[in-house]
N, C-alpha and C positions, 0 to 999 in steps of 0.2 A: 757840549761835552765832546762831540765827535770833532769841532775844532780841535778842540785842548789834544786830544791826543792822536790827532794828525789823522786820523780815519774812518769811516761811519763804524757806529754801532753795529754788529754783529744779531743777527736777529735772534741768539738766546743771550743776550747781554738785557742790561736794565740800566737805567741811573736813578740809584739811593738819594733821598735827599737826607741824611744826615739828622739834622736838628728836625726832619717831620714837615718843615713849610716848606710846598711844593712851588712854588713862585721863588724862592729862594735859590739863585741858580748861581749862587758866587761858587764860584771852583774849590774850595775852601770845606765847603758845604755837600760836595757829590761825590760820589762813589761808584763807579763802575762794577757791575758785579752779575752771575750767573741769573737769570731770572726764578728758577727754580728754587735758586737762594733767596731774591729779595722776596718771592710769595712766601716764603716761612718765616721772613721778620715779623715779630709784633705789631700790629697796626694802632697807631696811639687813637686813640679816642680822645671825644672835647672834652675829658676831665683823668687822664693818666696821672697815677702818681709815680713815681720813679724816687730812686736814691744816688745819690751822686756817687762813681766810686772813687772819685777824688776827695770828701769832704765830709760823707755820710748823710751833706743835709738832705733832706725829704721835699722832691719837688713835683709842684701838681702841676701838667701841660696840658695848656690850651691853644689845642688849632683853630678854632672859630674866630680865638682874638688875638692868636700870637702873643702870648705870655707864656712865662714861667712864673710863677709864685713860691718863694720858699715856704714852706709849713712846717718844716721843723728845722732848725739851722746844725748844722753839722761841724763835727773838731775835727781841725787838722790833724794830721798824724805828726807829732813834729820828726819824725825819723826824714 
């Protein structure tokens, strides 16, 4: 990360990973953000379930095995 944006991290900075897999280091995927911020994200656990707010579907995450599973499929909004 401190490549990508030309400078070292800042010792109250963090990098987010996004999608939760910590090995996941595509630029795509990180976040630079306050520390004090990232210790108050939600920390997913090996069975989160989440709702997309794209879609509505119901999705259960898995860090152990890196899935997503849909468990309940969600409608488009067609607007």
């Amino acid at each position: 990360m401190a490549k990508h944006l030309g400078r070292p991290l800042r010792a109250e900075e963090a990098v987010h990973h996004i999608n939760g897999v910590r090995d996941d280091n595509r630029i795509e995927n990180l976040q630079v953000m306050l520390k004090a911020d990232h210790d108050r994200l939600p920390k997913l656990t090996t069975s989160s379930v989440i709702q997309c707010p794209c879609c509505a579907a119901t999705l259960k995450l898995s860090n152990t095995v890196r899935s997503v599973v849909v468990v309940s499929p969600g409608v488009k909004d067609p607007a």
